[in-house]
C-alpha positions as CSV (number, residue, x, y, z in Angstrom):
1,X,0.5,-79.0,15.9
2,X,-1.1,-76.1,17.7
3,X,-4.5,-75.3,19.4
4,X,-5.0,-71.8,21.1
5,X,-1.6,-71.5,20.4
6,X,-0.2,-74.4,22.6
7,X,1.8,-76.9,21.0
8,X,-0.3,-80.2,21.2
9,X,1.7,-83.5,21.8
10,X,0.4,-87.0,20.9
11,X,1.4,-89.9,23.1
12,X,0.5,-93.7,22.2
13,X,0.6,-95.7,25.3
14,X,0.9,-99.5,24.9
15,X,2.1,-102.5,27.6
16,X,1.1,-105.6,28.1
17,X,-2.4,-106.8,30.5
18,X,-2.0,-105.1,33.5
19,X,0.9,-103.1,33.1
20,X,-0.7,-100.5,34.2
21,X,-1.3,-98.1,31.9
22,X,-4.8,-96.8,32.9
23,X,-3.7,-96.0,35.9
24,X,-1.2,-94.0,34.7
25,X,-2.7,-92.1,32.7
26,X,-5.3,-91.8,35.1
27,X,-2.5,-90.5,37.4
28,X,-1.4,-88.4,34.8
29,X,-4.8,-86.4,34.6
30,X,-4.9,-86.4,38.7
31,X,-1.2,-85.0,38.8
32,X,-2.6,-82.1,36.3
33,X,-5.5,-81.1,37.9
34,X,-7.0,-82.5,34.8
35,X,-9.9,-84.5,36.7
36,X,-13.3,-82.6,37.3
37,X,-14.9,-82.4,41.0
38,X,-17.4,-84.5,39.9
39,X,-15.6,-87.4,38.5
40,X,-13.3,-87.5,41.1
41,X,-15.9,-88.3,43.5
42,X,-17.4,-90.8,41.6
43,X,-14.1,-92.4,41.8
44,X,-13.9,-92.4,45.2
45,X,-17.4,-94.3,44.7
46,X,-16.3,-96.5,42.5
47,X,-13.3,-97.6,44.2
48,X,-15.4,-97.9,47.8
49,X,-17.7,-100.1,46.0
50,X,-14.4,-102.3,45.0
51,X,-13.6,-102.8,48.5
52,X,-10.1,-100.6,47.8
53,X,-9.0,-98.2,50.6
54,X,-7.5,-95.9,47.7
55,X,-8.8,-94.2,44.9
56,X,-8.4,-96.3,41.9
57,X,-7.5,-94.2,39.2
58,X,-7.7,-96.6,36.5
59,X,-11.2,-96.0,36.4
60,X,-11.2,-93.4,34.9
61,X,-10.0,-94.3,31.6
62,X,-11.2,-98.1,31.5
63,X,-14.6,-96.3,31.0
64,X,-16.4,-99.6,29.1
65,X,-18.7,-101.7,31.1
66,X,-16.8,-104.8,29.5
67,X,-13.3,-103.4,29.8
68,X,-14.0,-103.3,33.6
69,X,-15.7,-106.9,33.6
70,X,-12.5,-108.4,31.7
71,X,-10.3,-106.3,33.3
72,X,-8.5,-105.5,30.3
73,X,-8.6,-102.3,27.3
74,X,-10.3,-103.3,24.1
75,X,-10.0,-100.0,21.7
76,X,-8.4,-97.1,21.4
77,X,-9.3,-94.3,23.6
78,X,-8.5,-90.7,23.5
79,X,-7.9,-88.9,26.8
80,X,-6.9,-85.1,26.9
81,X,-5.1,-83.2,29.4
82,X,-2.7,-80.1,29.5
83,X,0.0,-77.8,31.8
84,X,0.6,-74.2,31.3
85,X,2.7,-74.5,28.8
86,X,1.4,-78.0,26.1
87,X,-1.4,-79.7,25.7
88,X,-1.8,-83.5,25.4
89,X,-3.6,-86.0,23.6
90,X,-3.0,-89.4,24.7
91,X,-4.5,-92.5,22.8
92,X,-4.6,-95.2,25.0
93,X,-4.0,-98.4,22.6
94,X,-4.8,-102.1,23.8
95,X,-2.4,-104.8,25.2
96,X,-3.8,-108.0,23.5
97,X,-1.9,-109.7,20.8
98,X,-5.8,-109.2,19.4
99,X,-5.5,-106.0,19.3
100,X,-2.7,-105.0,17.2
101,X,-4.7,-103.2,14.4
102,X,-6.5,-100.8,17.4
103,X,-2.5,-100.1,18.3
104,X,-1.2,-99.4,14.8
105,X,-4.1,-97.0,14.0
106,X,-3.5,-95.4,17.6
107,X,0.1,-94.8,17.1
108,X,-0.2,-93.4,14.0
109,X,-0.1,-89.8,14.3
110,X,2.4,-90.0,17.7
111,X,4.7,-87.9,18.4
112,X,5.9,-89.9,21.4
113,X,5.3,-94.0,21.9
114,X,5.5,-94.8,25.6
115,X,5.6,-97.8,26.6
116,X,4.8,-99.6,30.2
117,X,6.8,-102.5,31.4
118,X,6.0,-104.6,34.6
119,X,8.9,-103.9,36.8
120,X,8.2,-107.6,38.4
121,X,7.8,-109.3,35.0
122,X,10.3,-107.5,32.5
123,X,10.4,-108.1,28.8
124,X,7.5,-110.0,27.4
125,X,6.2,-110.9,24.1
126,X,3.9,-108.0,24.0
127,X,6.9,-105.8,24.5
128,X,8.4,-106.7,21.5
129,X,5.2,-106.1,19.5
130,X,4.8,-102.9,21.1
131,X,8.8,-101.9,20.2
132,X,8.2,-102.8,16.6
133,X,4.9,-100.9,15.7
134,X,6.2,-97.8,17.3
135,X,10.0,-98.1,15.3
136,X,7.9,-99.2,12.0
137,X,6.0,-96.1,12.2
138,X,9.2,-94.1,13.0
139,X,7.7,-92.7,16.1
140,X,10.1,-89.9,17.1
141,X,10.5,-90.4,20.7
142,X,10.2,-93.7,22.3
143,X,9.9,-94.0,26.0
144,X,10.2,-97.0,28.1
145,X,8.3,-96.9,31.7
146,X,9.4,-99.8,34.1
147,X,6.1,-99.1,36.3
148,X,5.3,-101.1,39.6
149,X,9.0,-100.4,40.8
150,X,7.3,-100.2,43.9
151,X,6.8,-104.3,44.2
152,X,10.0,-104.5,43.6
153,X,11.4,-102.2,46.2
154,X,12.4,-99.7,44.2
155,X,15.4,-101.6,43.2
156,X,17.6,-99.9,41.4
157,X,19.6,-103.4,40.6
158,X,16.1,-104.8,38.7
159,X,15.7,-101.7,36.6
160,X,18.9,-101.8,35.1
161,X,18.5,-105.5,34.3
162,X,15.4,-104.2,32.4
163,X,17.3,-101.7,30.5
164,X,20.3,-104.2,29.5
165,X,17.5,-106.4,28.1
166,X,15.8,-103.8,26.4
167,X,19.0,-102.6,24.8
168,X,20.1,-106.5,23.6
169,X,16.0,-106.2,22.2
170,X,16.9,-102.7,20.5
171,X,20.4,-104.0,18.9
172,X,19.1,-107.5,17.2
173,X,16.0,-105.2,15.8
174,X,16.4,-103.4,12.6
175,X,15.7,-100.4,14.3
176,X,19.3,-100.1,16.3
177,X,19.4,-96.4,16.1
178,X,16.0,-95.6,17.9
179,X,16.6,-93.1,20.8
180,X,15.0,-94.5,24.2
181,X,14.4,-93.2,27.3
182,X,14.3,-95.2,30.4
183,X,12.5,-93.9,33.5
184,X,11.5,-96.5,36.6
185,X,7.9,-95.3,38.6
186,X,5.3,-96.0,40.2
187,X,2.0,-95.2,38.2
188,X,-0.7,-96.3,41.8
189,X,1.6,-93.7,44.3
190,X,2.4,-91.4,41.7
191,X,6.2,-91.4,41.8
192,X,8.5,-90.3,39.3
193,X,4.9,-89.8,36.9
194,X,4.7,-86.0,37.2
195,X,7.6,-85.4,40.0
196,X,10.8,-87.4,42.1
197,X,9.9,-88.4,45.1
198,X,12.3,-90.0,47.7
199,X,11.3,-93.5,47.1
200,X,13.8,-93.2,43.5
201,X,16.6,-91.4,45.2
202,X,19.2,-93.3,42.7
203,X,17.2,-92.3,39.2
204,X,18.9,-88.5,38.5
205,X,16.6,-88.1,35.4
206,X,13.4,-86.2,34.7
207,X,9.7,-87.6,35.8
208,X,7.9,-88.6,33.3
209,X,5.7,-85.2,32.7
210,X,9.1,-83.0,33.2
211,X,10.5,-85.4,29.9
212,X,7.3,-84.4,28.0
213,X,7.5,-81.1,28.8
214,X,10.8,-80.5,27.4
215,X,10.2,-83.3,23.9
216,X,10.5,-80.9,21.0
217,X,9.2,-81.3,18.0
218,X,8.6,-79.5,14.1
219,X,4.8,-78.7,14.4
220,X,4.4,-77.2,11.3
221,X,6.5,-80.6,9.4
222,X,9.4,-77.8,7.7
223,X,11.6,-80.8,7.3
224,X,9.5,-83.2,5.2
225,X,8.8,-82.0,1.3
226,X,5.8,-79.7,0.7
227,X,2.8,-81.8,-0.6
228,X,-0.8,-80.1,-1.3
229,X,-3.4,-82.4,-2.7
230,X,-6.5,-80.6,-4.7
231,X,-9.9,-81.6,-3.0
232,X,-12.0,-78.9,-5.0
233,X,-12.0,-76.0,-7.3
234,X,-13.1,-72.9,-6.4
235,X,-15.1,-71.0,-9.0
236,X,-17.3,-68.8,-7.7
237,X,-20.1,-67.8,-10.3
238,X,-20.6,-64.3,-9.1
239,X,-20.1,-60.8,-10.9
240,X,-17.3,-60.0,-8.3
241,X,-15.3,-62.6,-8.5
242,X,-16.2,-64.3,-12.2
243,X,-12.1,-65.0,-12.7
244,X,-11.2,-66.1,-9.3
245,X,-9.8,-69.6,-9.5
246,X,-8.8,-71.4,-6.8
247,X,-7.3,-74.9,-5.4
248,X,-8.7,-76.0,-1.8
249,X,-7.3,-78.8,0.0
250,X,-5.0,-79.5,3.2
251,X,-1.2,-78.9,3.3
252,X,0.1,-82.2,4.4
253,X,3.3,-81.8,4.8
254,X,5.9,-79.3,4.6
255,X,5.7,-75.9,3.6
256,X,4.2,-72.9,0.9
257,X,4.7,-69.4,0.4
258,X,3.6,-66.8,-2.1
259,X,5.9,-66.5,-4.8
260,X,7.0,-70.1,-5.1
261,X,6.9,-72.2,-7.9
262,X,5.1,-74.9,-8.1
263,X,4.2,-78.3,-10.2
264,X,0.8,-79.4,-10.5
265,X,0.8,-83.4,-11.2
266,X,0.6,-85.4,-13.0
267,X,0.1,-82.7,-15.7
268,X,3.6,-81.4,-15.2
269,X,2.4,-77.9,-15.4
270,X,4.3,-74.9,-13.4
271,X,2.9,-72.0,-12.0
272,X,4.1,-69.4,-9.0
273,X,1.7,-69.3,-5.9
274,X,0.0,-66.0,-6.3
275,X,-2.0,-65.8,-3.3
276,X,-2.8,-68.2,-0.4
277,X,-6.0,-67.9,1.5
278,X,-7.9,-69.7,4.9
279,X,-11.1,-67.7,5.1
280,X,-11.2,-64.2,5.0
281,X,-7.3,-64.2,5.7
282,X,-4.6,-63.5,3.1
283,X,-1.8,-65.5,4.1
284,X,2.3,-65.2,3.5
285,X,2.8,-68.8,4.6
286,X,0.6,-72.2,5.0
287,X,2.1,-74.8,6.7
288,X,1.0,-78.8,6.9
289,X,-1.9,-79.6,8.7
290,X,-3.7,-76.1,7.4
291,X,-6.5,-75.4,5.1
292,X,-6.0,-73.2,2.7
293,X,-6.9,-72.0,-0.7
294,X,-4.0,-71.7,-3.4
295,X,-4.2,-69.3,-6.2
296,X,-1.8,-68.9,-9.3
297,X,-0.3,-66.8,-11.6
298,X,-1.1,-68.9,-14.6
299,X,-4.2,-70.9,-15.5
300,X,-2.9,-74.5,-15.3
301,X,-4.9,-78.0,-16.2
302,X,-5.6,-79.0,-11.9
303,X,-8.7,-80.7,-10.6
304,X,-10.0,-82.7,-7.7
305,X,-7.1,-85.5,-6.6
306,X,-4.2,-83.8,-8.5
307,X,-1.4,-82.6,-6.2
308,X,0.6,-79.2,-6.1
309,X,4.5,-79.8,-5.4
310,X,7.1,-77.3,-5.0
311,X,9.6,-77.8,-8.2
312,X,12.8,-78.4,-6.0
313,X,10.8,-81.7,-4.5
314,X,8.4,-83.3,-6.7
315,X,6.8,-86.6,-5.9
316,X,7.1,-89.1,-7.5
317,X,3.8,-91.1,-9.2
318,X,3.9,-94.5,-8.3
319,X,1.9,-97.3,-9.7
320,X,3.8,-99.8,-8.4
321,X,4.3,-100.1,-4.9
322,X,6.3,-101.8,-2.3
323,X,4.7,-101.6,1.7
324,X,4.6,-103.0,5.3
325,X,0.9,-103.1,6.2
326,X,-0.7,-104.0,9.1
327,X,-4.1,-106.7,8.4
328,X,-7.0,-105.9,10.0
329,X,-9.5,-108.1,8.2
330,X,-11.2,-111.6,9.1
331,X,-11.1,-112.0,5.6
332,X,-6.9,-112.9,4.9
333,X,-4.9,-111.5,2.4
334,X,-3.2,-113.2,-0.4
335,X,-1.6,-112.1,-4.2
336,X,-3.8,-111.8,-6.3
337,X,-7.0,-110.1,-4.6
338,X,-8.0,-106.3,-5.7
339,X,-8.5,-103.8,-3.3
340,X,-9.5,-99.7,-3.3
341,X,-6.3,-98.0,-2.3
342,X,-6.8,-94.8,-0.4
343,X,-4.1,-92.1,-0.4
344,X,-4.9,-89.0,0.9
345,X,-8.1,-88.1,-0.9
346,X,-7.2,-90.3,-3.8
347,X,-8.6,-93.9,-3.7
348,X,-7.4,-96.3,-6.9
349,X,-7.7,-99.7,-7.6
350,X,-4.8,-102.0,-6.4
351,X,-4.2,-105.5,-6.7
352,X,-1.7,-107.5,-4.3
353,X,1.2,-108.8,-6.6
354,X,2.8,-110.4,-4.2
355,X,2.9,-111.2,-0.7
356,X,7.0,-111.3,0.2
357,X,6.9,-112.1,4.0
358,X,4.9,-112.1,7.0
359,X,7.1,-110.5,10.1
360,X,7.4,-113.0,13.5
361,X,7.3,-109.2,15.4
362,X,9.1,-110.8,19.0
363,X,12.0,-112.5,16.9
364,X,11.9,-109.8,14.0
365,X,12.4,-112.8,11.6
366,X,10.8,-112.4,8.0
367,X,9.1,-115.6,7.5
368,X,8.5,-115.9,3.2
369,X,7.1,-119.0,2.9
370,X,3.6,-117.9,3.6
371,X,0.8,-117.4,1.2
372,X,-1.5,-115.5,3.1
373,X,-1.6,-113.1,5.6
374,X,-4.2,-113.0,8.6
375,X,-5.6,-110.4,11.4
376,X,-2.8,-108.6,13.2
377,X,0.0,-109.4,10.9
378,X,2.5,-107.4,9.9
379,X,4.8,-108.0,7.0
380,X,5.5,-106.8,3.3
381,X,3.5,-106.8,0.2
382,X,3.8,-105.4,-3.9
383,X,0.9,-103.3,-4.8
384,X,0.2,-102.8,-8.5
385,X,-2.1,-99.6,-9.0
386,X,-4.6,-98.8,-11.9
387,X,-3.7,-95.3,-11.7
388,X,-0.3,-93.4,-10.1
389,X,-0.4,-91.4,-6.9
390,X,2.0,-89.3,-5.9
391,X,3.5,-91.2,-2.8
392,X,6.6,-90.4,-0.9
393,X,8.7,-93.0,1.1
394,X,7.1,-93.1,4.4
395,X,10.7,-92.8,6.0
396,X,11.4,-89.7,4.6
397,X,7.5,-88.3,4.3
398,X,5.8,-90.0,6.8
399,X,2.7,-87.5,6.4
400,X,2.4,-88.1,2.2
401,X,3.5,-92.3,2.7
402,X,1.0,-93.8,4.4
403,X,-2.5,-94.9,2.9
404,X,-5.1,-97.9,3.8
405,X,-7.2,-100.7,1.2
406,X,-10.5,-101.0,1.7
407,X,-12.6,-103.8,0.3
408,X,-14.6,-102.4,-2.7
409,X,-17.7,-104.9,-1.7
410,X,-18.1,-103.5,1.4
411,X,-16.2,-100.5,1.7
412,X,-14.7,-102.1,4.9
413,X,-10.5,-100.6,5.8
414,X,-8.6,-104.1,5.7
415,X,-4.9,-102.8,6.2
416,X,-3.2,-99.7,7.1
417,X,0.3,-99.5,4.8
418,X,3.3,-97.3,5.0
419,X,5.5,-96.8,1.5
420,X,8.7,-98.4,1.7
């Protein structure tokens, strides 16, 4: 992604209760310059008023009134900062077991999962939860942070034990060839966050900031197929343009240029893209994550919730549907129930043929012989649609193979599910 032409990374950051992950970030946007004059004294208020003899820079992210009564994160929250080269969004996702929906929906559009482990405690059961959503929703980059290496002197000894046990966690997952990165600090003295210091003499490998400086990453999506779903039709009624017809939507993944040919589904129509435009801009290219408006050479049968495919990579329309979905309802799942499926700007009945297993996310065991399926869990279900959509494999198309249900009473999102 870009924004005044600076690439944009998105970081989820997840660790267990008072891992520390406020602070760092907090120390994140102090190490940028990211903090404005006036908050930064009101942290030195704030942290006064604590009794601390430091500025306590997990204030500044644990904004809620009952986050800093509980001393714990509740939702999701979105903090931005940037250097001179990238810009950075960071969604700060919850620690609780509770609050495993909150981190699914954080993690979602990652780039890079990062995750904070207590130097003193190692492993826990929350780290296993954390390692699983971010491999499920094949989050490129994963990187561990063993924070607080401080109370444990800095030993070198105890932050290789963490990541031997990390790596015997990696290779009885499902997820063995996930690329980790492994980097011990100090979030409350700022070492090894955006810089080395002394106090890590043995660690030879980049801070933290100087590893997300250098993570690359395909913002405009060239790898994945090119999907365009239809949201409208442009017909405008006026003498100057009285044969103009268009197709607006959002490019969602991959790529189109003028001149290719496309298929329009589920009509099975082809066409060449005769012009692409994004306001008053005639384009060669548009890439996912653009809005654009799609003329052809032929006049096709296309309307709302159709989807233009380039012919070399069509779609294929599903009405059946296997998926791993995350439950976010009080209400619990089990086959049977109907439910409004949302893909992209389609929504379709669905109804739950069958509930296969619920997964145990700190042993990675499937356990089948449940009927139901409650808030937080995570396991795989059969959908069976009243009408196709044109679904790729979330593996291979993570952009086009995700979608949510929503309860048609009251329009409530009850589960966020990836195509598998």
């Amino acid at each position: 992604m870009k924004l005044n032409n600076m690439e944009v990374l998105r970081i989820a950051t997840s660790g267990s209760v008072d891992d520390g992950k406020s602070t760092l970030i907090g120390r994140l946007l102090y190490d940028t310059n990211s903090i404005p004059q006036d908050k930064m004294e009101a942290l030195h208020a704030a942290s006064k008023r604590k009794g601390l003899d430091f500025t306590d820079l997990s204030l500044l992210t644990d904004g809620l009134v009952a986050e800093r009564e509980q001393g714990i994160t509740i939702d999701v929250a979105h903090i931005y900062f940037s250097t001179p080269t990238r810009k950075y969004i960071i969604a700060d996702t919850p620690g609780h077991i509770e609050y495993t929906r909150n981190m699914v929906t954080g993690a979602s559009n990652a780039q890079v999962s990062l995750i904070l482990i207590d130097a003193r405690k190692g492993i826990v059961e929350q780290t296993h939860r954390h390692f699983f959503i971010a491999s499920l929703l094949r989050i490129p980059y994963l990187v561990v942070c063993v924070n607080k290496m401080d109370l444990v002197d800095y030993s070198q000894a105890r932050f290789n034990q963490i990541v031997e046990d990390f790596q015997q966690l990696l290779d009885n997952s499902a997820f063995k060839d996930q690329e980790v990165k492994f980097i011990p600090i100090s979030s409350l003295h700022g070492e090894n966050v955006a810089s080395h210091t002394g106090a890590i003499n043995w660690y030879e490998g980049p801070a933290l900031l100087e590893y997300l400086e250098q993570v690359s990453f395909d913002h405009q999506d060239s790898r994945h197929p090119a999907r365009f779903p239809i949201q409208s039709v442009i017909r405008p009624k006026t003498a100057a343009h009285h044969d103009f017809r268009g197709f607006a939507g959002k490019v969602t993944s991959g790529h189109f240029s003028v001149g290719d040919e496309i298929i329009s589904l589920p009509s099975g129509q082809k066409s060449k893209i005769k012009t692409i435009e994004q306001f008053e801009k005639q384009l060669n290219t548009a890439h996912a994550r653009e809005s654009v408006v799609i003329t052809l050479e032929d006049e096709i049968d296309s309307s709302r919730g159709n989807m233009l495919v380039k012919t070399d990579n069509v779609a294929e329309q599903r009405k059946e549907i296997s998926a791993y979905i995350c439950w976010m309802d009080q209400q619990k799942l089990t086959a049977g129930k109907t439910y409004l499926l949302q893909h992209g700007i389609n929504r379709v009945k669905a109804k739950v043929q069958q509930l296969h297993f619920v997964t145990d996310v700190t042993s990675y065991q499937e356990v089948t012989d449940k009927k139901e399926m409650g808030l937080n869990d995570i396991g795989k279900i059969t959908l069976k649609t009243a009408a196709p959509i044109f679904a790729d494999l979330y593996q291979e198309n993570p952009a086009n193979g995700a979608f949510i249900l929503i309860d048609e009473f009251n329009n409530t999102t009850v589960a966020v599910g990836t195509v598998i």
